[in-house]
SERO-4910 file (N, C-alpha, C, O; in steps of 0.05 Angstrom, whole numbers):
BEGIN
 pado doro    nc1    nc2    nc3   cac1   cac2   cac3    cc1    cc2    cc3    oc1    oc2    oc3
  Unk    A   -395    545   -764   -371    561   -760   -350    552   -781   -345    530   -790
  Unk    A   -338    575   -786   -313    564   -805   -291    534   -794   -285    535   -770
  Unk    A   -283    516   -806   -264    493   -801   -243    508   -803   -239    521   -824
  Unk    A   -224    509   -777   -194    506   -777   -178    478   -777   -183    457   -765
  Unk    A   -156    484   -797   -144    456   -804   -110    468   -796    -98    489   -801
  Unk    A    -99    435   -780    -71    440   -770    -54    443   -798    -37    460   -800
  Unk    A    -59    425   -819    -44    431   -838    -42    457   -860    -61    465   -874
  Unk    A    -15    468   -859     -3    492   -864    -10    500   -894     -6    523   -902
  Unk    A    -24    477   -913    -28    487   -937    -55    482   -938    -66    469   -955
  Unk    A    -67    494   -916    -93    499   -913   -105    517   -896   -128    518   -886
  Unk    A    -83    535   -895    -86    562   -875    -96    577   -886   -109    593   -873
  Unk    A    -94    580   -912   -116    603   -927   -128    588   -954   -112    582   -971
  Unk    A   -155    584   -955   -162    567   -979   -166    580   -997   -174    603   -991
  Unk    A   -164    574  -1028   -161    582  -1059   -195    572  -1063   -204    549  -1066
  Unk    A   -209    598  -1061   -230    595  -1082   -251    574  -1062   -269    561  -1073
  Unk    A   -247    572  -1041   -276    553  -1026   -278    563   -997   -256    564   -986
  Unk    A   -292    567   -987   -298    561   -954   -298    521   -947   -297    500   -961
  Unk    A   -301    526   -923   -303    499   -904   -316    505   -883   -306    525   -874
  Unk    A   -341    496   -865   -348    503   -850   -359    472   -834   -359    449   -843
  Unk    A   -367    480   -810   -369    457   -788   -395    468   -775   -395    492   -768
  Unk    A   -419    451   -773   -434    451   -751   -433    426   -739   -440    404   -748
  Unk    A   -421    436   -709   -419    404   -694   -454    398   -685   -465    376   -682
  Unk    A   -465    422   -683   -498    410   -673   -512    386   -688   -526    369   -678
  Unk    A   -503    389   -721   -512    373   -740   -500    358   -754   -507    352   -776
  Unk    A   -475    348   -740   -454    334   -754   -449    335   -781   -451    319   -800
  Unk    A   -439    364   -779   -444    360   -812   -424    380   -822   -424    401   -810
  Unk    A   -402    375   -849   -387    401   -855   -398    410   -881   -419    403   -891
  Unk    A   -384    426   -889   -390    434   -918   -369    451   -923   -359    467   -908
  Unk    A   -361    444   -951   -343    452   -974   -366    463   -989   -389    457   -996
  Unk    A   -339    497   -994   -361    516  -1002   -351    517  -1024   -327    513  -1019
  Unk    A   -353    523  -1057   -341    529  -1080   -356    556  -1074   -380    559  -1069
  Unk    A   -333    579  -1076   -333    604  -1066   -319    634  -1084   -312    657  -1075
  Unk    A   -317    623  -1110   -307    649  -1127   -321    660  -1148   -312    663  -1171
  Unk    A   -344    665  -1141   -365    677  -1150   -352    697  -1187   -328    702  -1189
  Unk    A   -370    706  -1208   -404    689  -1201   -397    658  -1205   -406    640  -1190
  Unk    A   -377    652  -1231   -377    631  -1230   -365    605  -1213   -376    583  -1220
  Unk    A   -352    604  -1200   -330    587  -1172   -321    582  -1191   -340    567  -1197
  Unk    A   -303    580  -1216   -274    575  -1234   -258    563  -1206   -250    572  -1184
  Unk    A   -258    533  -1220   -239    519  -1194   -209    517  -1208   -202    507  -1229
  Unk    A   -192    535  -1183   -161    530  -1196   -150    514  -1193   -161    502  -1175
  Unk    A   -124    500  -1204   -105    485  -1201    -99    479  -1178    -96    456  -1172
  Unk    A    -95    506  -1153    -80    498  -1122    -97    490  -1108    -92    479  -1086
  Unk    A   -141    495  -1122   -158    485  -1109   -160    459  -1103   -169    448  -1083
  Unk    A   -149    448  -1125   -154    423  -1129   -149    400  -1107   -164    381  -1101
  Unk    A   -119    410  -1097   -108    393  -1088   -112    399  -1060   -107    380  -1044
  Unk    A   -122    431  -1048   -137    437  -1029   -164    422  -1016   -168    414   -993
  Unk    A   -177    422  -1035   -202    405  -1029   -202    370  -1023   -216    357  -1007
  Unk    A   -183    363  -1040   -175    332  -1034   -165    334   -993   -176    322   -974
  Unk    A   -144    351   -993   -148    352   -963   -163    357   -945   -159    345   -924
  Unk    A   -184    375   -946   -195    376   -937   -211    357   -928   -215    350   -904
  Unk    A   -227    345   -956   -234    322   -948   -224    303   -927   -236    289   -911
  Unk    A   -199    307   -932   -185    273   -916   -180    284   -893   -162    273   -880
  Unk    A   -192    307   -880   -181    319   -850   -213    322   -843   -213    330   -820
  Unk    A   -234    320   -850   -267    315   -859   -264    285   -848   -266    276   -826
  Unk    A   -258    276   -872   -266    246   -862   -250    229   -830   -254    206   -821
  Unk    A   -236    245   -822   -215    240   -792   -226    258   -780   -218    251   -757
  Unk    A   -242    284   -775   -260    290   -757   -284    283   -747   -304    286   -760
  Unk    A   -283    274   -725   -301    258   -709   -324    273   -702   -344    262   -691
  Unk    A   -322    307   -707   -353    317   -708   -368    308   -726   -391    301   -722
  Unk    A   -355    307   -752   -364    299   -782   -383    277   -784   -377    256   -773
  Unk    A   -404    279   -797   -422    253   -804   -426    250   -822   -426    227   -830
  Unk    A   -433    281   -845   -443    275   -862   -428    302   -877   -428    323   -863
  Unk    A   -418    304   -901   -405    326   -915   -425    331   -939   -436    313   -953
  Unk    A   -428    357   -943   -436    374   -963   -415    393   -990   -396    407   -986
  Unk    A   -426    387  -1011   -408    410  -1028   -424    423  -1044   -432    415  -1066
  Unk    A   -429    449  -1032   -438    477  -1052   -435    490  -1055   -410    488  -1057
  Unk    A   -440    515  -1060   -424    539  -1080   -449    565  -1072   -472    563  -1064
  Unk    A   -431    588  -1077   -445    610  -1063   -465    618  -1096   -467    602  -1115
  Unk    A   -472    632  -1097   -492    652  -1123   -498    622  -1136   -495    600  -1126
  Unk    A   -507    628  -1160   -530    614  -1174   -515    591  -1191   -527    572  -1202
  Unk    A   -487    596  -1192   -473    573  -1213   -463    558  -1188   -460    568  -1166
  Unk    A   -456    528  -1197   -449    517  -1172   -417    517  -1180   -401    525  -1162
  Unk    A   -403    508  -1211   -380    516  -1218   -384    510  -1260   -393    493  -1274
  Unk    A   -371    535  -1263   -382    530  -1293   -345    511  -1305   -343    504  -1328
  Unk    A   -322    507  -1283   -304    486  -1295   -276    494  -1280   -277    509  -1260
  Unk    A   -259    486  -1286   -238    496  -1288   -221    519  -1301   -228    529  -1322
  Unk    A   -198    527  -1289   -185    554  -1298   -164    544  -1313   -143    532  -1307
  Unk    A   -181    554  -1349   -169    535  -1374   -140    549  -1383   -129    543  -1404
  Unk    A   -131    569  -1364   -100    585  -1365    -94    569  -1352    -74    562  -1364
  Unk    A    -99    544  -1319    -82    531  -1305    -71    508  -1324    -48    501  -1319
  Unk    A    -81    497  -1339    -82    473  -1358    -58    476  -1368    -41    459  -1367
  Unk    A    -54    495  -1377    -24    498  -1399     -4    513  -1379     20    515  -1384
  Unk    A    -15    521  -1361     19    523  -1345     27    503  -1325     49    504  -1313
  Unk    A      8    482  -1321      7    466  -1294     26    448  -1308     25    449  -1333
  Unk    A     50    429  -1295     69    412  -1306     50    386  -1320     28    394  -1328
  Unk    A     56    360  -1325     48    336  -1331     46    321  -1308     29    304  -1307
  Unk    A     62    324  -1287     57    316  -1253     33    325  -1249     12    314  -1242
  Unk    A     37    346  -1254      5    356  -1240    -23    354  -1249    -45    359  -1239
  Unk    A    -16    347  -1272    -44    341  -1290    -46    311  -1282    -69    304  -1277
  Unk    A    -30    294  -1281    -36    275  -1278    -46    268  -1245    -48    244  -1239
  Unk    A    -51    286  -1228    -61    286  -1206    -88    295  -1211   -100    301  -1190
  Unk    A   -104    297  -1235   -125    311  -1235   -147    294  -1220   -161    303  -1202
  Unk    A   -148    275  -1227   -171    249  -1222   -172    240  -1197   -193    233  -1187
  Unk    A   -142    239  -1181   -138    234  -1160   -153    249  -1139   -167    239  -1122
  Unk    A   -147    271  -1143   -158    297  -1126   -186    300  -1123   -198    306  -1102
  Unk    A   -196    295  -1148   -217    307  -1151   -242    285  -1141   -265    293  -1135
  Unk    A   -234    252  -1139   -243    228  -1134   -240    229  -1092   -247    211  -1078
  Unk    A   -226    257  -1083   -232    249  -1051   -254    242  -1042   -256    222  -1026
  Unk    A   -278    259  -1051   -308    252  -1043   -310    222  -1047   -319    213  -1026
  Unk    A   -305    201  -1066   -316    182  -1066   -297    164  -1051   -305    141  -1049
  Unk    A   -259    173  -1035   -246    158  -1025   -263    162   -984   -261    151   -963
  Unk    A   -275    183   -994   -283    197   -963   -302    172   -953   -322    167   -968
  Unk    A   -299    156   -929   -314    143   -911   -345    144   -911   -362    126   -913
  Unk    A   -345    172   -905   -371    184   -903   -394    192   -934   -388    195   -958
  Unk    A   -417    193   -921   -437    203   -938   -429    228   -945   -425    244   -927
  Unk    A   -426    237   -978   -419    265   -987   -438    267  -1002   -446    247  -1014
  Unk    A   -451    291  -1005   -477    302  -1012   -467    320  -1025   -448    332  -1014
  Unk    A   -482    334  -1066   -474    352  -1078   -496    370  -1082   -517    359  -1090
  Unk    A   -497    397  -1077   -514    407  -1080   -510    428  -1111   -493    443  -1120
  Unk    A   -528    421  -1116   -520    428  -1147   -545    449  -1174   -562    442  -1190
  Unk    A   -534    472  -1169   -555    499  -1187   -533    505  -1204   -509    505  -1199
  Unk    A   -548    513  -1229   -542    525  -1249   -515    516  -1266   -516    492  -1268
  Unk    A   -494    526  -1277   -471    519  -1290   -464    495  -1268   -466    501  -1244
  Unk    A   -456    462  -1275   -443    448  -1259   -419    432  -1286   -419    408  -1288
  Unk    A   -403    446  -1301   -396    445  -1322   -365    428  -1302   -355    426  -1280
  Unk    A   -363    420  -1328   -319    405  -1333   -323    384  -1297   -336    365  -1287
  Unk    A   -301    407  -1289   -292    401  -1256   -308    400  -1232   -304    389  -1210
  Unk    A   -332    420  -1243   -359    426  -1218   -372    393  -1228   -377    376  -1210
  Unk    A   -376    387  -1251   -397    358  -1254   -374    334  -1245   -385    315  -1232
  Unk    A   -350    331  -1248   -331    316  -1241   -333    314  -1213   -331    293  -1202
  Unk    A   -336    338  -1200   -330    329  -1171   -355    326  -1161   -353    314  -1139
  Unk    A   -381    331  -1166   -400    320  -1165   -412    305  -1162   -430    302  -1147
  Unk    A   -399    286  -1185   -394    249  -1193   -390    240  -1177   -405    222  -1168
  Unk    A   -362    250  -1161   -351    237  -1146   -363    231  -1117   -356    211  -1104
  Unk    A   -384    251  -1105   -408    247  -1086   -423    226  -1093   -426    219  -1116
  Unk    A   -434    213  -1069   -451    198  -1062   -477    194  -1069   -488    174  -1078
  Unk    A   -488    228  -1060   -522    232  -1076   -521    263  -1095   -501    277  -1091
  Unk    A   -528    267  -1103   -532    292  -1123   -556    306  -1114   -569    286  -1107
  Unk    A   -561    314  -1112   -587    342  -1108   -587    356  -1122   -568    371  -1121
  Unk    A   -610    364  -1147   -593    382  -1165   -631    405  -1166   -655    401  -1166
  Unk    A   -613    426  -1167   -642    442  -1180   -651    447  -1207   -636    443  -1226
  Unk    A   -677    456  -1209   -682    452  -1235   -667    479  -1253   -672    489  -1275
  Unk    A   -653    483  -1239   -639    506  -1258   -610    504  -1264   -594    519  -1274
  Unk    A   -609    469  -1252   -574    457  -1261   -572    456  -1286   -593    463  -1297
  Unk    A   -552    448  -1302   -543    436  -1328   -513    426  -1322   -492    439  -1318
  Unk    A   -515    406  -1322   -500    390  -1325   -481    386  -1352   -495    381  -1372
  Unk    A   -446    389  -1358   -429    387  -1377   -408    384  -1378   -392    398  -1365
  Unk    A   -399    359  -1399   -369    356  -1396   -352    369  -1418   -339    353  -1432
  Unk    A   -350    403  -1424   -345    421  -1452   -320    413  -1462   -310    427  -1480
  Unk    A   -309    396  -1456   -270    393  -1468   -265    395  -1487   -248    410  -1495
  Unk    A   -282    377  -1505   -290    366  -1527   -293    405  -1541   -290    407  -1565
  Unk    A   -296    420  -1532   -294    456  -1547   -266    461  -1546   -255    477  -1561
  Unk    A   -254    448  -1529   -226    460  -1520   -205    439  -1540   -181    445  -1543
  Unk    A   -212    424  -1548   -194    399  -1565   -187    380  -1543   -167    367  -1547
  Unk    A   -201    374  -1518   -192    355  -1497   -205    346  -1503   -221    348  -1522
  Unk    A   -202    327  -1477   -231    307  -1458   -229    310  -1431   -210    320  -1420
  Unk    A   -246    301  -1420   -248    305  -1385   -228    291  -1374   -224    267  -1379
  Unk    A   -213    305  -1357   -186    290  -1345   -193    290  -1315   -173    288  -1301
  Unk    A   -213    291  -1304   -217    281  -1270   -238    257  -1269   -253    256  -1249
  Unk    A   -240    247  -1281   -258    220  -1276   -278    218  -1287   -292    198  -1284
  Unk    A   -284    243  -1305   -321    252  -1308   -333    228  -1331   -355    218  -1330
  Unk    A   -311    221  -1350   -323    205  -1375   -326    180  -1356   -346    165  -1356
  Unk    A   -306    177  -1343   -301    148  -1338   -335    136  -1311   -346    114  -1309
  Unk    A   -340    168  -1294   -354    151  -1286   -385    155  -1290   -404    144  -1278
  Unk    A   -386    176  -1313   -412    183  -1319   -421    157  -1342   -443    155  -1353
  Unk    A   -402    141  -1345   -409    114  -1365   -415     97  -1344   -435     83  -1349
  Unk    A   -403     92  -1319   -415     73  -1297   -451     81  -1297   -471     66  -1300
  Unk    A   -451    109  -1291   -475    104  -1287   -497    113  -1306   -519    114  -1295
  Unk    A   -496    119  -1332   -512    117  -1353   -504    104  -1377   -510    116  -1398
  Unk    A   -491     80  -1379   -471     85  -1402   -466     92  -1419   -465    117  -1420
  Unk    A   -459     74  -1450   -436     88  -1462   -444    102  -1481   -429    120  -1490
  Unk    A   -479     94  -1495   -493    112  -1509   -495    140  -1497   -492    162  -1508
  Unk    A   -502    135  -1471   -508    166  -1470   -482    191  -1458   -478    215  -1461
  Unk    A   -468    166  -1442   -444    182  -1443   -429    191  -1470   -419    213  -1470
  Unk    A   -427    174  -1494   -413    192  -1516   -437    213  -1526   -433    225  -1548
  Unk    A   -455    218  -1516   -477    239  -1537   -469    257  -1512   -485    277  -1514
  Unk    A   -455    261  -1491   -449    279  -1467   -429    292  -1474   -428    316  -1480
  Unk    A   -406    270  -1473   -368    273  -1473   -369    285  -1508   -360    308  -1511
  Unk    A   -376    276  -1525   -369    272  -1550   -381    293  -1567   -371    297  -1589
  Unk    A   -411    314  -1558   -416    326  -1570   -417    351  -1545   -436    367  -1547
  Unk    A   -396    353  -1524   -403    377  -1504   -436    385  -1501   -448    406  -1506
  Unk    A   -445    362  -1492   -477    374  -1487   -488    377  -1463   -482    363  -1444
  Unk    A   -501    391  -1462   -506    408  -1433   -542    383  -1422   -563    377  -1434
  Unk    A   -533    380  -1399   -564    365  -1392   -572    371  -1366   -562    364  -1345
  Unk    A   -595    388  -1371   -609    400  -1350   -615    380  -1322   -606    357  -1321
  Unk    A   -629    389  -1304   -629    377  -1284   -649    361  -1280   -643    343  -1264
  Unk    A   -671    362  -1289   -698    349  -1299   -685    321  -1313   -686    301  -1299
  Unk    A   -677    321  -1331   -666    301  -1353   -645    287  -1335   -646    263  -1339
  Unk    A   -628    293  -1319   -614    285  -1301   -620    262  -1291   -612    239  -1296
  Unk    A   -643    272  -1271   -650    264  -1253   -666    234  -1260   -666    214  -1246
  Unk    A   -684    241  -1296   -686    219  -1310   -678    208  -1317   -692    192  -1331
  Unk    A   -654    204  -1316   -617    187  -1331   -612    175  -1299   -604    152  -1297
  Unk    A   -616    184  -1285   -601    169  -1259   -582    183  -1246   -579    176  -1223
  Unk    A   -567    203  -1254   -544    225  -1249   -551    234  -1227   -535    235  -1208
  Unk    A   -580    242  -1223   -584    267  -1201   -596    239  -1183   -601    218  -1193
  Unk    A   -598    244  -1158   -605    232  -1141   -640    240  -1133   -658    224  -1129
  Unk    A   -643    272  -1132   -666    289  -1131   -667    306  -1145   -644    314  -1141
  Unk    A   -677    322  -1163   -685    348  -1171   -714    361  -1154   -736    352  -1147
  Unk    A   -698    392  -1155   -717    405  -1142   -727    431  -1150   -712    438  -1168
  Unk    A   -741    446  -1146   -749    472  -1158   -723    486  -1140   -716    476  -1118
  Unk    A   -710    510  -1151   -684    513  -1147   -694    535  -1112   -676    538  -1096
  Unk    A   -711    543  -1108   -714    552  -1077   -715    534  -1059   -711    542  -1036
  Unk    A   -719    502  -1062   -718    480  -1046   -692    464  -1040   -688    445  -1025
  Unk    A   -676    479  -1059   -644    458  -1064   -643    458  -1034   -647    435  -1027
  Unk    A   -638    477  -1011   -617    483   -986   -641    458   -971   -631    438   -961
  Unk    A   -662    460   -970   -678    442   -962   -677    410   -955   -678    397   -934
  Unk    A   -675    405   -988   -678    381   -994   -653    369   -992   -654    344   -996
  Unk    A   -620    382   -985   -597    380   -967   -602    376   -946   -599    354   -936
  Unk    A   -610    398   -932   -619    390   -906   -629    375   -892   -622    369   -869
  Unk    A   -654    363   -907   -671    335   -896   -651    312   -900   -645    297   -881
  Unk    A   -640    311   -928   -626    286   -931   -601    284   -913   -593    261   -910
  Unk    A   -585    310   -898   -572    305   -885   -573    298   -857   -555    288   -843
  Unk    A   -604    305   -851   -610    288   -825   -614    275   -828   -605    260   -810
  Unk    A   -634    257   -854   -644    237   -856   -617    213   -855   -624    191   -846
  Unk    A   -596    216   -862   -564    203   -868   -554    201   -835   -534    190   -827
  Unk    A   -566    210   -826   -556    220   -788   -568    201   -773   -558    192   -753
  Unk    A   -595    193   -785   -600    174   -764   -593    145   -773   -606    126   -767
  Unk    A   -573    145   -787   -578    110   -790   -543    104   -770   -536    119   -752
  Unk    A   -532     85   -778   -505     81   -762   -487     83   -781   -482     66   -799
  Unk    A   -475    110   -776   -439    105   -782   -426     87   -791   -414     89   -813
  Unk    A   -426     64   -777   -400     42   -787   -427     25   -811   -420     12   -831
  Unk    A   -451     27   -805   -464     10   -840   -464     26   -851   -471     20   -873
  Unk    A   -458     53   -849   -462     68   -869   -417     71   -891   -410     71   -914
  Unk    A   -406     73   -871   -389     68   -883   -382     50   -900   -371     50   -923
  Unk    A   -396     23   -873   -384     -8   -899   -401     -8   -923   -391    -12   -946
  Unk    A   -425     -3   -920   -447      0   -936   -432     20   -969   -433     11   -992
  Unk    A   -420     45   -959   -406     56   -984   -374     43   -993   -362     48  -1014
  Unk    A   -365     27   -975   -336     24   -986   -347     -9  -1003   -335    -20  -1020
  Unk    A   -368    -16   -993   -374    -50  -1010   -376    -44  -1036   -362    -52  -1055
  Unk    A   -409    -17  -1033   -416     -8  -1060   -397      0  -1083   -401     -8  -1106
  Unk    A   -373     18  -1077   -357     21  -1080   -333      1  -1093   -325     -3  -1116
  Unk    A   -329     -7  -1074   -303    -41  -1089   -317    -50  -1101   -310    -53  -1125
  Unk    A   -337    -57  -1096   -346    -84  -1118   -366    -64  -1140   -390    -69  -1143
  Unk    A   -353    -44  -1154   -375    -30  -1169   -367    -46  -1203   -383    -49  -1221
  Unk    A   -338    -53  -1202   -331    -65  -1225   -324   -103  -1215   -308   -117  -1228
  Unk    A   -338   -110  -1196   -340   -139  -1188   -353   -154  -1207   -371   -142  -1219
  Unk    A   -350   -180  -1213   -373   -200  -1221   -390   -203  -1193   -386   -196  -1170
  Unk    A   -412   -219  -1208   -435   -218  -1185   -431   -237  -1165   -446   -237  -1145
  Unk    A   -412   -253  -1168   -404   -278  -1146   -387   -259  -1128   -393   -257  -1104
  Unk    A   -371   -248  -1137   -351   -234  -1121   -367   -214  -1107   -369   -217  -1083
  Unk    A   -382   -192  -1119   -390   -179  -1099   -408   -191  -1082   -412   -176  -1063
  Unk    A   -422   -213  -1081   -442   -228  -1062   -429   -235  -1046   -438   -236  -1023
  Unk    A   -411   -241  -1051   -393   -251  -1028   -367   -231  -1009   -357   -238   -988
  Unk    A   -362   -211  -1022   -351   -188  -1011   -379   -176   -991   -373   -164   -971
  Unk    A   -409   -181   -998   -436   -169   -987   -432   -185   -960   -437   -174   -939
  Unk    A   -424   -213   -960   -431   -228   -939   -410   -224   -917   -415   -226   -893
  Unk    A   -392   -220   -925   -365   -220   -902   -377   -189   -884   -378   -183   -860
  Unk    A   -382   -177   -903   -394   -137   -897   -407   -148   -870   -402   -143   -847
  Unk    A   -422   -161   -882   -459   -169   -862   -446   -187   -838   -452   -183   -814
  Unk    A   -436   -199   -843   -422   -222   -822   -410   -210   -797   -414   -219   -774
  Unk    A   -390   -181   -807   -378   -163   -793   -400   -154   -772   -404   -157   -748
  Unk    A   -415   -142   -796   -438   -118   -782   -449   -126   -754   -452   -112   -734
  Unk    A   -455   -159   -758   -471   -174   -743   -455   -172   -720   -470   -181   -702
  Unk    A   -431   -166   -709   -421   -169   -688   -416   -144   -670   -405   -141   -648
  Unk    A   -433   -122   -694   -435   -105   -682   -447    -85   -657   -471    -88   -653
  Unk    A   -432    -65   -640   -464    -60   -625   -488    -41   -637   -508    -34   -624
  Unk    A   -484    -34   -659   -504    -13   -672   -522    -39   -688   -545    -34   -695
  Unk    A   -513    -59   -691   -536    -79   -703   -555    -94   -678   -578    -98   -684
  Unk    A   -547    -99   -660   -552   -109   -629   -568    -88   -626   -592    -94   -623
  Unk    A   -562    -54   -626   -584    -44   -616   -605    -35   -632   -626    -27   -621
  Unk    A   -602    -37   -654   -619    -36   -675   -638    -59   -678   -659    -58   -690
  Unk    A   -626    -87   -664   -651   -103   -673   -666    -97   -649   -690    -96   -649
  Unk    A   -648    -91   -621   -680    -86   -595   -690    -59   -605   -713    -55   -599
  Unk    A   -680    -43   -617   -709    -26   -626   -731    -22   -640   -750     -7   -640
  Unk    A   -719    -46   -657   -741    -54   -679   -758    -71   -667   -778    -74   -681
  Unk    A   -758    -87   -644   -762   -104   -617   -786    -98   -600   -807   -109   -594
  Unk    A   -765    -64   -592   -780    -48   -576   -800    -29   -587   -813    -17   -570
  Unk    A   -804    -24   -613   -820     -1   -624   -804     23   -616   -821     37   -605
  Unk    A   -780     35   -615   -770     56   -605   -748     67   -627   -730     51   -629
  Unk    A   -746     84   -639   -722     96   -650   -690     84   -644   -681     80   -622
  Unk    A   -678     81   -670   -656     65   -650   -635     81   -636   -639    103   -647
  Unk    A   -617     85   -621   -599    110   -609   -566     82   -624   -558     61   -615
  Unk    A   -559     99   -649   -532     83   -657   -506     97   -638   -510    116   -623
  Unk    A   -487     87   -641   -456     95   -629   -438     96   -652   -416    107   -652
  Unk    A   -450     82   -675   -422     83   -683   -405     61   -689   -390     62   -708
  Unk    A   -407     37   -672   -394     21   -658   -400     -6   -665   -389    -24   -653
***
């Protein structure tokens, strides 16, 4: 069913759906302005909320972001750029980085054009799913820019800096296959399996517990630019916590009992 949200600058959304199945704990952010979803300026800062009213709903377990027809987003609306102030550009990264501030597991589902703002906010998810009919691109570098929502900065975390400047530096487009061989994509799939291979992974994300799965992304997370002492030891305080928990208590009698474990949360 569609998500209704109390806040007033989210009574009618720019360019996406939101939708809620409480059966499957699960929402989804729809990029919705077909053919291509061209994400605008007022989207931007739409979607960052959403998220953060996502990650404080307690149906929510696990969030999704996809897009209707065959492009998932071929970028941004390169008329918003030159009328938007310097305030607001400088909010670009912020906004676009909710998925990775969000608590929860965010999952990208990802066909065809995932260019500029669609691969940026992509990044910013957890796992990638991509079909074999994605291409992946950061084009600025055509426009006389560079990527202003996080995309250089974190597509060098995870392939670095060789292959991020043959990305950023020569606007090159990288299919989903090749992706998925770089590390970018999490899965590639033949593009009739994308809704699928979402689907499993979002149950599969359902059965473990909430609160390891949270600490589990906010550790990964902080300590992604840690030395190795520091994050070992940011790992241990995590684990120390966990241990007092009741989703670890019931998780070890089911591993005990031979039985599935039933988490809370808690």
């Amino acid at each position: 069913m569609n998500a209704t949200f109390s806040d007033p600058r989210l009574a009618t959304l720019d360019g996406f759906r939101a939708e809620i199945d409480e059966a499957r704990e699960r929402a989804d952010v729809i990029l919705d302005r077909p053919p291509f979803n061209i994400v605008s300026m007022p989207q931007r800062d739409q979607l960052r909320l959403v998220f953060e009213a996502f990650d404080e709903d307690a149906r929510v377990r696990v969030i999704v972001v996809r897009a209707t027809d065959e492009h998932f987003s071929s970028g941004g609306n390169i008329k918003g750029f030159m009328e938007a102030s310097p305030e607001t550009v400088s909010k670009l990264a912020w906004n676009i980085a909710a998925p990775a501030r969000c608590s929860k597991p965010v999952i990208a589902a990802n066909r065809g054009f995932t260019f500029g703002v669609g691969f940026e906010l992509s990044l910013a998810c957890d796992f990638r799913i991509v079909s074999e009919t994605c291409f992946y691109a950061l084009p600025e570098q055509r426009l006389g820019q560079i990527p202003g929502s996080g995309g250089s900065a974190r597509l060098q975390k995870i392939i670095g800096i060789t292959r991020t400047k043959d990305i950023v530096m020569r606007s090159k487009r990288i299919p989903g296959r090749q992706a998925y061989d770089w590390g970018i994509a999490t899965e590639c799939v033949p593009d009739a399996e994308l809704e699928k291979a979402t689907d499993a992974l979002v149950d599969e994300l359902r059965t473990f517990s909430a609160l390891a799965q949270r600490t589990a992304k906010k550790l990964l997370n902080d300590t992604e630019d840690a030395t190795l002492s520091i994050a070992i030891e940011l790992e241990g305080h995590c684990y120390s916590r966990l241990r007092q928990s009741d989703d670890f208590k019931e998780g070890v009698e089911a591993f005990h009992a031979k039985r599935p474990a039933q988490f809370k949360g808690t």
